[in-house]
LUMGUMAR-860694 format. One record per residue (C-alpha): residue number from 1; residue in three letters; x negated, y negated, z negated. Coordinates in pm, 1 decimal, decimal comma. Example, Ala and Ser with C-alpha at 12.3 -4.5 7.8 and 13.67 -1.06 7.14 Angstrom:
# LUMGUMAR-860694
{seq: 1&type: ALA&u: -1230,0&v: 450,0&w: -780,0}
{seq: 2&type: SER&u: -1367,0&v: 106,0&w: -714,0}
END
This chain:
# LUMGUMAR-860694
{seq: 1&type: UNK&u: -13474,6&v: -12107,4&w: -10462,9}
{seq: 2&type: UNK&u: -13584,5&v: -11728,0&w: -10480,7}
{seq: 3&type: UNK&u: -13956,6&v: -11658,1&w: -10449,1}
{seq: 4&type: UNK&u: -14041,3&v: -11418,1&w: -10176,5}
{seq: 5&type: UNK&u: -14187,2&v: -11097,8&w: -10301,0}
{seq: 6&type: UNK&u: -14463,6&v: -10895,9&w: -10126,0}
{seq: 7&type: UNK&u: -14246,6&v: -10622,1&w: -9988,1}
{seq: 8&type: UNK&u: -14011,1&v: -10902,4&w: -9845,0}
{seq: 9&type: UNK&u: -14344,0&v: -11102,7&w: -9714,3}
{seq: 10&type: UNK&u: -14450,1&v: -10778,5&w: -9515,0}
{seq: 11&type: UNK&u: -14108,2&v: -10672,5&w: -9384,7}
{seq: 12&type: UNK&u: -13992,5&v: -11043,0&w: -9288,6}
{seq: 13&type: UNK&u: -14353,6&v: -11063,8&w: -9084,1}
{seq: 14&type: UNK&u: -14212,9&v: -10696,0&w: -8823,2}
{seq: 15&type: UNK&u: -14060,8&v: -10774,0&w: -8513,9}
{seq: 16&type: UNK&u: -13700,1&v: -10762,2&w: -8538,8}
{seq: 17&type: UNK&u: -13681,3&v: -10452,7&w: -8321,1}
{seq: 18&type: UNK&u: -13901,6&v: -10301,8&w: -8509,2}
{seq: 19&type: UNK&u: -13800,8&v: -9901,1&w: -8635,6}
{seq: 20&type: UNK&u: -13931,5&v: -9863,9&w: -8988,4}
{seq: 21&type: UNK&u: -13935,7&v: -9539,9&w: -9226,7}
{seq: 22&type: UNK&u: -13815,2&v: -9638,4&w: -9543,6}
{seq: 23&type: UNK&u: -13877,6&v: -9412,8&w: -9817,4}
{seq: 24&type: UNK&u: -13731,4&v: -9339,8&w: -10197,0}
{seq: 25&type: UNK&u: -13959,5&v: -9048,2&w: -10344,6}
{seq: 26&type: UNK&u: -13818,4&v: -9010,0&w: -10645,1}
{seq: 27&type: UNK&u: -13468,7&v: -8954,6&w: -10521,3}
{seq: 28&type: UNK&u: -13595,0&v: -8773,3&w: -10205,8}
{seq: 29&type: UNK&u: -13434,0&v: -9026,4&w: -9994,2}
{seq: 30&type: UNK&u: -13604,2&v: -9136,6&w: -9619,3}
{seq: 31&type: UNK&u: -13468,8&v: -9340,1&w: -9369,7}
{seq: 32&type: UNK&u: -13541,2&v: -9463,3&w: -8996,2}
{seq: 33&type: UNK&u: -13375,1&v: -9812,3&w: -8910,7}
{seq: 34&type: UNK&u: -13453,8&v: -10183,2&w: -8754,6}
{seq: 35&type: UNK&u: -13388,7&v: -10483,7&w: -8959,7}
{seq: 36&type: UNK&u: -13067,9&v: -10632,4&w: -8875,2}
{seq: 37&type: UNK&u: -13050,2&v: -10961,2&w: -9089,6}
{seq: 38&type: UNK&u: -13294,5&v: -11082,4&w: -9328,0}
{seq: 39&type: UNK&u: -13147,2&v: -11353,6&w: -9627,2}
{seq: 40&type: UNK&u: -13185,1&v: -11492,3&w: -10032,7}
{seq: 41&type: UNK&u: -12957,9&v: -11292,1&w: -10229,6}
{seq: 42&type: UNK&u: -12895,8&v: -11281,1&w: -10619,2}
{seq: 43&type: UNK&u: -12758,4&v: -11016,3&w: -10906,9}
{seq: 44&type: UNK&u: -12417,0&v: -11159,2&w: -10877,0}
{seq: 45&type: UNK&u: -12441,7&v: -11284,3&w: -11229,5}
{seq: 46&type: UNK&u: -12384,8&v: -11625,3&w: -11350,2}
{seq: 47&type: UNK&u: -12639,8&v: -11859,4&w: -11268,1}
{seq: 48&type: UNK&u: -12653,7&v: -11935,9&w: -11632,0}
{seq: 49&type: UNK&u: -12692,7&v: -11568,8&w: -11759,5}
{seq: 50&type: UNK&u: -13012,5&v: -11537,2&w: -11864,7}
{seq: 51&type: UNK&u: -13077,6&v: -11182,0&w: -11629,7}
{seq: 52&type: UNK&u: -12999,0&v: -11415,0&w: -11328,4}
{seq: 53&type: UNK&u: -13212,8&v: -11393,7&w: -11011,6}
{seq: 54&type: UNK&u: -13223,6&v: -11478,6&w: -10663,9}
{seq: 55&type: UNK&u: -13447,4&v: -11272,6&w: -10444,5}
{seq: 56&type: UNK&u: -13500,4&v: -11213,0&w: -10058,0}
{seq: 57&type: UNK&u: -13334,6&v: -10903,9&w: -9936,2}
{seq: 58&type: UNK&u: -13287,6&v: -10767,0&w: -9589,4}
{seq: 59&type: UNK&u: -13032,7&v: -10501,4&w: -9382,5}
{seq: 60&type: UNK&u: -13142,9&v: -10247,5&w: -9258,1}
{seq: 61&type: UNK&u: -12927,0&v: -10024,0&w: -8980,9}
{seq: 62&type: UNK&u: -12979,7&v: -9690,2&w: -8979,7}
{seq: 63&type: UNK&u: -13045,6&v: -9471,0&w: -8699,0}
{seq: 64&type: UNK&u: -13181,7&v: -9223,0&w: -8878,5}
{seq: 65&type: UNK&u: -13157,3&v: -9012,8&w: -9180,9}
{seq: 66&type: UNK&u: -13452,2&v: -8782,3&w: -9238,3}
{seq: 67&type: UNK&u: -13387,1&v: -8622,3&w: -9579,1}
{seq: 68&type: UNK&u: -13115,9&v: -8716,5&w: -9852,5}
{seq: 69&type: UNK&u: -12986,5&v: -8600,7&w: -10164,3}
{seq: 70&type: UNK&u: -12633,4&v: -8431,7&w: -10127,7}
{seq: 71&type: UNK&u: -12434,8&v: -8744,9&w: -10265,7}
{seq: 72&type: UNK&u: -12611,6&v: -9058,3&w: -10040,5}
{seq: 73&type: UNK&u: -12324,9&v: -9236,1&w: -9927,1}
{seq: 74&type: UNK&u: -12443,5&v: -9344,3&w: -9605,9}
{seq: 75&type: UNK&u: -12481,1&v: -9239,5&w: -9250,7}
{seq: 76&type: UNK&u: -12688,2&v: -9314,3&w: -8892,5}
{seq: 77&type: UNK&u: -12475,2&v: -9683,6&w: -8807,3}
{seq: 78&type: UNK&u: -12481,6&v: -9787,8&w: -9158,7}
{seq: 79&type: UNK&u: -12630,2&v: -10070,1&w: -9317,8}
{seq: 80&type: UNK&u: -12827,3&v: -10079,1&w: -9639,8}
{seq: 81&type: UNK&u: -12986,7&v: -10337,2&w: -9818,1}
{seq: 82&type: UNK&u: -13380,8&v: -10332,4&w: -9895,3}
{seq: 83&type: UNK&u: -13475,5&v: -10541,4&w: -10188,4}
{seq: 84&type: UNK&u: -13641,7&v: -10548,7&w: -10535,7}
{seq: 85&type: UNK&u: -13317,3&v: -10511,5&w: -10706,4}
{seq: 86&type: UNK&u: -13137,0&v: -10202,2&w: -10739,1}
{seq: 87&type: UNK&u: -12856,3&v: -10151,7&w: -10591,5}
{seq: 88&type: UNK&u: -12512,8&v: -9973,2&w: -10650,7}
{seq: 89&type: UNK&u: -12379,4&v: -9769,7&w: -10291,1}
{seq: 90&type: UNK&u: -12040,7&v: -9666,4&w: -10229,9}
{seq: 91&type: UNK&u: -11867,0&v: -9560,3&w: -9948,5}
{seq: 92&type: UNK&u: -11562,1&v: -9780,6&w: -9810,9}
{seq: 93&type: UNK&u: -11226,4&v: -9586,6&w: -9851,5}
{seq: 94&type: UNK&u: -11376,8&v: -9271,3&w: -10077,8}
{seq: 95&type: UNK&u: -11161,5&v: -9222,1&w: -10365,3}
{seq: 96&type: UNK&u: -11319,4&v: -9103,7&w: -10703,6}
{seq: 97&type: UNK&u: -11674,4&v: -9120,1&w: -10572,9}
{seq: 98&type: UNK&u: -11962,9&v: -9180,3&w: -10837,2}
{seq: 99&type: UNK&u: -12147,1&v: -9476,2&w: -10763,5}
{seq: 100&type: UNK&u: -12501,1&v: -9446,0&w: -10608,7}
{seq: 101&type: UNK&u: -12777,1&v: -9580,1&w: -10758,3}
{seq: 102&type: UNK&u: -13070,4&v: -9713,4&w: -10512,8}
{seq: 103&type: UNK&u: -13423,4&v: -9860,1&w: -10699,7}
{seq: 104&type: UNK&u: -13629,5&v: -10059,6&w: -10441,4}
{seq: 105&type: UNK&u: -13810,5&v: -9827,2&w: -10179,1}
{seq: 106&type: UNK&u: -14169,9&v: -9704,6&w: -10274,7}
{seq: 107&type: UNK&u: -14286,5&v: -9690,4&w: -9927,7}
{seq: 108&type: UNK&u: -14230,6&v: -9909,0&w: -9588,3}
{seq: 109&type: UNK&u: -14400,6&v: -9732,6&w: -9257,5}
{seq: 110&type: UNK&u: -14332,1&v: -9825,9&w: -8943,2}
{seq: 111&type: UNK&u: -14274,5&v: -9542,5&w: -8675,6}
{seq: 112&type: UNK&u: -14647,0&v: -9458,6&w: -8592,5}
{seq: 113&type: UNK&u: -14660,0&v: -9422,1&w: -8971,4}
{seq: 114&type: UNK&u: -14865,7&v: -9737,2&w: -9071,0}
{seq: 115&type: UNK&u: -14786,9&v: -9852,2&w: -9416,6}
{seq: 116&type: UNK&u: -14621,0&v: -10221,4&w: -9437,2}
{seq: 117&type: UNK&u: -14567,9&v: -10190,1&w: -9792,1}
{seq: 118&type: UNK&u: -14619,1&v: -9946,9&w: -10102,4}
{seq: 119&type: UNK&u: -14437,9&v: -10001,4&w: -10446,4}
{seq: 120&type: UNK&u: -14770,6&v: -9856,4&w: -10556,8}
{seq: 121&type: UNK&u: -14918,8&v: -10230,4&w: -10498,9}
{seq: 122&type: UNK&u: -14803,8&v: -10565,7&w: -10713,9}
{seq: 123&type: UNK&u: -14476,6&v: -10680,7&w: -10642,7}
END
């Protein structure tokens, strides 16, 4: 059973119809989107490997794309995963496209711009 992290704890506690900003600073990456399904996830290792862990992760469906690097996969009607792992994005049906790496957001706003969650805090 996964322990629920603080950025999960915040984000599961927003009304489902709730628009959030999600932002990646680093890779210049920020988002608009509502939660669409929240759930326990793992690192798709073996559950014997050593670097295996479960975590809570949610979708997010984006209506919004406010600034991106030149090679984000995605687009407004997506759905992305938010968690503490990183994640590996492709797009369905592109042929010879580099996978994209995503790190777990450093900031969660919602629309008015309060904060939910900073990776700035403990995890």
């Amino acid at each position: 059973m996964p322990v629920m992290d603080e950025m999960m704890r915040r984000v599961f506690r927003e009304p489902g119809d709730t628009l959030l900003r999600v932002e990646w600073k680093d890779l210049g990456l920020m988002l608009e989107g509502v939660i669409d399904t929240c759930y326990e996830s793992c690192n798709c290792l073996e559950e014997d490997d050593p670097d295996y862990k479960e975590y809570y992760a949610c979708t997010l469906r984006i209506t919004r794309i406010l600034q991106c690097p030149a090679d984000f996969p995605k687009q407004a009607g997506d759905l992305i995963e938010i968690s503490i792992d990183r994640q590996c994005l492709t797009s369905a049906g592109k042929e010879n496209e580099l996978p994209f790496f995503l790190e777990p957001p450093t900031a969660i706003r919602r629309e008015d711009g309060t904060l939910v969650w900073s990776g700035e805090e403990t995890i």
